[in-house]
C-alpha positions as CSV (number, residue, x, y, z in Angstrom):
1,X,0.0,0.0,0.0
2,X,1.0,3.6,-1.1
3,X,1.4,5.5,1.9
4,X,0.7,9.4,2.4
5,X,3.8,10.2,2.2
6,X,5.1,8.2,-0.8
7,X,1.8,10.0,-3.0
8,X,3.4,14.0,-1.7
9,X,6.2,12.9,-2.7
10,X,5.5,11.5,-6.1
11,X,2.8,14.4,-6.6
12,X,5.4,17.1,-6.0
13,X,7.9,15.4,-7.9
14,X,5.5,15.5,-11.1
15,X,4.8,19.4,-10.4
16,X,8.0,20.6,-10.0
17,X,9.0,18.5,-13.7
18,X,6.1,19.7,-15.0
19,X,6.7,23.6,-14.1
20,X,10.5,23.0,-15.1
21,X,9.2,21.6,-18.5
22,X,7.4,24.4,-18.9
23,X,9.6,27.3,-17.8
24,X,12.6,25.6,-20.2
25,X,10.7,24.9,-22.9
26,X,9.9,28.9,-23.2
27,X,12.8,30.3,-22.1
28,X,14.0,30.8,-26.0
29,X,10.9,32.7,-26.6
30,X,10.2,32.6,-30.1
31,X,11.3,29.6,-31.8
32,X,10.5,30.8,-35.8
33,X,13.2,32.9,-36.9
34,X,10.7,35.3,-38.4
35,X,9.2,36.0,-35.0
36,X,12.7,36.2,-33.5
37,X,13.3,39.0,-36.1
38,X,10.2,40.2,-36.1
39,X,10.6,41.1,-32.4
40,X,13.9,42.4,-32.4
41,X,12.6,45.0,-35.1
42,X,10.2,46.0,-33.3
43,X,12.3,46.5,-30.0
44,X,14.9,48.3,-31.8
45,X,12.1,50.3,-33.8
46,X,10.7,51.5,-30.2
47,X,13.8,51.6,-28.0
48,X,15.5,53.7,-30.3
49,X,12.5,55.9,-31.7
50,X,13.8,55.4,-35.2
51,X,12.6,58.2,-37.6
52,X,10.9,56.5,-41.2
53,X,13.6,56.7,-43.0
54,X,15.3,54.3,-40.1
55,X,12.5,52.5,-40.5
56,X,12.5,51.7,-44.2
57,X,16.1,50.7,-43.6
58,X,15.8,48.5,-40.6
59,X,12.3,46.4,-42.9
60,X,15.0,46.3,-45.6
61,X,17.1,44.8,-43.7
62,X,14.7,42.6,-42.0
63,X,13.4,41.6,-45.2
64,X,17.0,40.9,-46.9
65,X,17.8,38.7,-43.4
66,X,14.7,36.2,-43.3
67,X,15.5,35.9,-47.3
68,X,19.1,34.9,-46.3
69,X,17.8,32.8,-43.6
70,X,15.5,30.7,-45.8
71,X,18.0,30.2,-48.3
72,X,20.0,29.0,-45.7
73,X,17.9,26.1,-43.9
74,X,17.1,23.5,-46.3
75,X,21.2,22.7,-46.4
76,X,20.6,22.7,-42.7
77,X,18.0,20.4,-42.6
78,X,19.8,18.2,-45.0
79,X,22.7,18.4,-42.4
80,X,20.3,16.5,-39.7
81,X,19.4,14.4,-41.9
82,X,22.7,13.1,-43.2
83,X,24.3,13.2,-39.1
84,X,21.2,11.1,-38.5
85,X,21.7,8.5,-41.5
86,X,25.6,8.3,-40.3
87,X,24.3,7.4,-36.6
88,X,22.7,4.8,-37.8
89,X,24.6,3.3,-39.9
90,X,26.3,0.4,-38.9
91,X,30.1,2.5,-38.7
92,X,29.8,6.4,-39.2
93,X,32.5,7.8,-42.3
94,X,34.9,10.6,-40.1
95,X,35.5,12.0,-43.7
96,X,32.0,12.6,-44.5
97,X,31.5,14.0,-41.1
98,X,34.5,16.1,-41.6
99,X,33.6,17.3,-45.1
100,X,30.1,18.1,-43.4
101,X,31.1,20.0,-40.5
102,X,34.1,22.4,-42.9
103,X,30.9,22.7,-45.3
104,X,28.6,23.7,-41.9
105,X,31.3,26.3,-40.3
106,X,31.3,27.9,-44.1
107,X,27.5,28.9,-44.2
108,X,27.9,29.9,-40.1
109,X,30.9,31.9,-41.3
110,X,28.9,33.3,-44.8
111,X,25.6,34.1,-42.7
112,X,27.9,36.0,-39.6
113,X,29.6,38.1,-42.1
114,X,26.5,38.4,-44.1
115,X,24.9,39.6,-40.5
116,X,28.0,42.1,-40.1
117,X,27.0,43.9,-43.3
118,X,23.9,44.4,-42.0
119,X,25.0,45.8,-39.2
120,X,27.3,48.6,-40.6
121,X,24.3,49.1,-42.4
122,X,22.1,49.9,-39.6
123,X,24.9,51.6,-37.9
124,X,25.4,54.2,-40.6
125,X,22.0,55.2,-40.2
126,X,21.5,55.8,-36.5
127,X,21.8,58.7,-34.5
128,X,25.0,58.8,-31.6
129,X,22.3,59.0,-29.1
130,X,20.6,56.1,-30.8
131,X,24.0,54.3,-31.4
132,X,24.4,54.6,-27.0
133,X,20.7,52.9,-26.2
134,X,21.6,50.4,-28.8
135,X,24.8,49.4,-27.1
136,X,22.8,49.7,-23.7
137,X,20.4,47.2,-25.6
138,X,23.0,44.8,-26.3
139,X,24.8,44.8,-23.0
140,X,21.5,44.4,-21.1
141,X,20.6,41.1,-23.8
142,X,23.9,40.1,-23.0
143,X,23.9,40.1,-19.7
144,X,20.8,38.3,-19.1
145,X,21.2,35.6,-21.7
146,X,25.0,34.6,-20.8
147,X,26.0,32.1,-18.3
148,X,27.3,33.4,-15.1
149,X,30.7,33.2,-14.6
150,X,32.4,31.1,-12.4
């Protein structure tokens, strides 16, 4: 027989996974990249009180990133799929998994510089007040989505 204590304990066990489950599986906020983008221009577009012209500019470069990004993730996806096809496999080929990670770490490094342009783009058009609350923007992102240190 079950006693009291044995169904608290179980009980409490399955709320605190449950609220954990939820609280980490949220914690990344928007999981589509549009939304992520989406959001961030529209932070930046009220943090910064960005005139129309600013405006235009950021959309364009909105626009020009999500166009980037969805060229970008069917090679990703065929990544996953190939890294799950070599698990699988009876003995996994290093050289195909080195060929695949050089051809990964060359569309990181073409969609970071890519993200740089943009940037100097945005840059160029802001205001040194705005160019301050944007830094203030980045250190307070920063500092709440990077791990302590030790």
């Amino acid at each position: 027989m079950i006693s009291l204590k044995q169904v608290l304990k179980i009980t409490t066990t399955i709320g605190l996974v449950s609220v954990m489950a939820f609280a980490f599986g949220n914690c990344r906020g928007h999981k589509d990249f549009e939304k992520r983008i989406e959001w961030v221009a529209s932070k930046l577009t009220s943090k910064l009180d960005l005139d129309d012209t600013q405006k235009a500019k950021l959309e364009s470069i909105k626009a020009e990133l999500i166009a980037k990004h969805k060229e970008m993730k069917p090679k990703h996806e065929s990544w996953a799929k190939e890294m799950s096809t070599q698990i699988r496999s009876e003995k996994i080929d290093t050289k195909l998994l080195d060929k695949m990670s050089i051809e990964r770490e060359t569309r990181h490094q073409e969609m970071r510089k890519f993200f740089q342009s943009k940037l100097v783009e945005f840059h160029a058009v802001l205001k040194p007040e705005q160019r301050e609350k944007f830094a203030d923007l980045v250190e307070r992102f920063a500092s709440r989505h990077q791990p302590p240190e030790e």
